[in-house]
C-alpha positions in Angstrom: 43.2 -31.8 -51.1 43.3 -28.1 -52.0 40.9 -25.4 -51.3 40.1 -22.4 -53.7 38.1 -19.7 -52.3 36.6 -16.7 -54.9 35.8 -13.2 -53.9 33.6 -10.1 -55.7 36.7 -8.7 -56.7 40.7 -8.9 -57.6 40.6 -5.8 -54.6 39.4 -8.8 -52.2 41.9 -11.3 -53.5 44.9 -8.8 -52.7 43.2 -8.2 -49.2 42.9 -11.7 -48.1 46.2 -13.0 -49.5 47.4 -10.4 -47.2 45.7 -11.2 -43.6 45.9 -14.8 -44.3 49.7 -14.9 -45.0 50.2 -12.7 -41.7 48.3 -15.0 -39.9 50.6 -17.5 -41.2 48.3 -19.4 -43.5 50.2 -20.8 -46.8 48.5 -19.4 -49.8 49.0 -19.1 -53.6 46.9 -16.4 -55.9 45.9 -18.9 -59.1 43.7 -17.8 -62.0 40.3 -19.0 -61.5 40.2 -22.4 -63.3 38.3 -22.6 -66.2 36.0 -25.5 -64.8 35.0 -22.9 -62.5 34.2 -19.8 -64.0 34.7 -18.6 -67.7 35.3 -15.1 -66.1 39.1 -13.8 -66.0 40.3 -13.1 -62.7 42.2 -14.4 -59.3 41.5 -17.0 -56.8 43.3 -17.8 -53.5 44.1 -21.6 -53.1 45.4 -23.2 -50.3 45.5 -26.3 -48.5 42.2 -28.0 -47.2 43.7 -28.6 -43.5 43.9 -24.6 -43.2 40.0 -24.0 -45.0 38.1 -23.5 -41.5 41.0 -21.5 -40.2 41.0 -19.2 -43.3 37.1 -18.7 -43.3 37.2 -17.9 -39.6 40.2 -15.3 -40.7 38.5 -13.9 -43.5 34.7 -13.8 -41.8 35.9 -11.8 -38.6 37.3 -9.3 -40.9 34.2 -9.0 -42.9 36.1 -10.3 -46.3 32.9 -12.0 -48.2 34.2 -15.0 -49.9 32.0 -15.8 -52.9 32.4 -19.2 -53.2 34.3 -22.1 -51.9 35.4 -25.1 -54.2 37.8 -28.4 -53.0 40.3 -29.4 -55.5 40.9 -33.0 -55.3 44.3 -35.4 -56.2 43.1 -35.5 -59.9 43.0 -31.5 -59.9 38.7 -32.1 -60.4 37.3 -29.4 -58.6 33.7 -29.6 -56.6 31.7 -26.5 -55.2 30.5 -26.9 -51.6 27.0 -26.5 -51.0 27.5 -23.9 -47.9 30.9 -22.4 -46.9 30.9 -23.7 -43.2 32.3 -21.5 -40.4 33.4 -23.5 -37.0 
């Protein structure tokens, strides 16, 4: 399962594609699907087993993600209800 994380801005992309790949955390800049937003612009995906790590990441360095959305096997995508933090 993948994870796809949206920000305010392409700025915010660019920032955390950068901390999280220092930190060592595989990700890949994607458009934002369609089935997600209509809106042009760049998402960070990466894998579902490094989601809470990421958040954690991204929330200590005050990077607001927007929203958070799992990407299953058949590439269907699902918005979670509240972007948890462990």
């Amino acid at each position: 399962m993948k994870c796809v994380l949206l920000f305010e801005s392409v700025h915010r992309v660019m920032k955390a594609e950068k901390l999280l790949k220092g930190k060592g955390i595989k990700v890949d800049l994607i458009p934002v699907p369609r089935e997600i937003n209509s809106d042009c612009g760049v998402a960070v995906e990466l894998s579902g087993d490094s989601e809470a790590e990421a958040l954690l990441i991204l929330r200590e360095n005050r990077i607001l993600v927007m929203d958070c959305y799992t990407k299953d096997l058949s590439g269907r995508f699902g918005k979670k209800k509240e972007i948890q933090i462990q």
